[in-house]
Legacy VTK file of the C-alpha trace (Angstrom):
# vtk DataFile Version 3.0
C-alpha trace
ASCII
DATASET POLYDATA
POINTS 84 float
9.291 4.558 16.873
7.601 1.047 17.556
7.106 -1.477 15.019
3.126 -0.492 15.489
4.154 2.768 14.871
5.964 1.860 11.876
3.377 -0.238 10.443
0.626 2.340 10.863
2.445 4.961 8.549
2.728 2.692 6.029
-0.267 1.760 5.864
-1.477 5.489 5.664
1.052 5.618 3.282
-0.181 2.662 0.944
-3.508 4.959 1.672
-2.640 8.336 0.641
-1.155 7.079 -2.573
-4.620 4.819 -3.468
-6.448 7.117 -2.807
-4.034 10.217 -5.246
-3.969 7.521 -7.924
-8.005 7.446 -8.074
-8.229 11.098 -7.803
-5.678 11.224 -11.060
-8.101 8.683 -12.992
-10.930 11.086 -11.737
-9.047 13.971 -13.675
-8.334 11.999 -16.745
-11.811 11.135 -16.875
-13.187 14.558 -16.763
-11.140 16.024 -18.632
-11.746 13.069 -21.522
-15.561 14.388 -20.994
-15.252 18.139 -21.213
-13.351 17.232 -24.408
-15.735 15.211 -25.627
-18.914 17.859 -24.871
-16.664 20.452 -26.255
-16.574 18.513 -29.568
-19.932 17.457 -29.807
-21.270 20.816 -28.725
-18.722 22.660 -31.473
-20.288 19.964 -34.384
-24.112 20.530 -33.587
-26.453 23.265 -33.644
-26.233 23.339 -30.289
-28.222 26.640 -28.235
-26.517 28.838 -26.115
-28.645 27.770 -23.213
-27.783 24.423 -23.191
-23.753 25.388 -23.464
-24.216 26.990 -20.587
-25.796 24.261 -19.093
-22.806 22.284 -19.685
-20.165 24.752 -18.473
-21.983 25.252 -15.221
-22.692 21.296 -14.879
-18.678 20.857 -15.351
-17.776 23.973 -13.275
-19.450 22.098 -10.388
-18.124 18.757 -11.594
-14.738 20.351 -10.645
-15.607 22.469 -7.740
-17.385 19.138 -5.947
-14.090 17.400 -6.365
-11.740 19.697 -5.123
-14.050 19.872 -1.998
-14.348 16.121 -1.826
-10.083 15.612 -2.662
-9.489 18.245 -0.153
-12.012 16.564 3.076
-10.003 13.284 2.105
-6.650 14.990 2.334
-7.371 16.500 5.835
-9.224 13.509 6.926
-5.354 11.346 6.362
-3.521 14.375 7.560
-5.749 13.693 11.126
-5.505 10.108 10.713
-1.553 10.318 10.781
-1.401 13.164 14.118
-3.246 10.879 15.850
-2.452 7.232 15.202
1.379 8.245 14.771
LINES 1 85
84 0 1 2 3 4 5 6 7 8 9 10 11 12 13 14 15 16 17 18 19 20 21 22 23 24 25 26 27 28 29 30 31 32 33 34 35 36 37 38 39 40 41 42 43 44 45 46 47 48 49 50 51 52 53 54 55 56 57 58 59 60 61 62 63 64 65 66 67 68 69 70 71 72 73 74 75 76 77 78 79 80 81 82 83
């Protein structure tokens, strides 16, 4: 392996771990707000209609990240078969 080589993993390295410590802060963060709707929602006079609102906003809050976490994750795993 060349020092070029070398130097390229690493730096897809450094990359991949950014990029899984956002995506962690991204899951703290939503769960902090389903937590929080959850309590507000279970303290108000809140209608059934609008919970539902809420689950299905939140159910596609998660399903548009695993799509975007999982294009990222193949877009690296290209990235390192061809540059290494």
């Amino acid at each position: 392996m060349t020092n070029q080589q070398q130097w390229m993993r690493d730096v897809l390295s450094l990359a991949r771990l950014s990029f899984e410590t956002g995506v962690k802060s991204m899951d703290t963060f939503h769960e902090q707000i389903e937590k929080a709707l959850q309590m507000t929602m279970d303290l108000t006079a809140v209608p059934e209609e609008a919970r539902k609102g809420v689950a299905g906003w939140l159910d596609n809050m998660k399903k548009g990240r695993k799509v975007y976490t999982d294009a990222v994750d193949e877009g690296l795993k290209k990235l390192e078969e061809t540059l290494t």
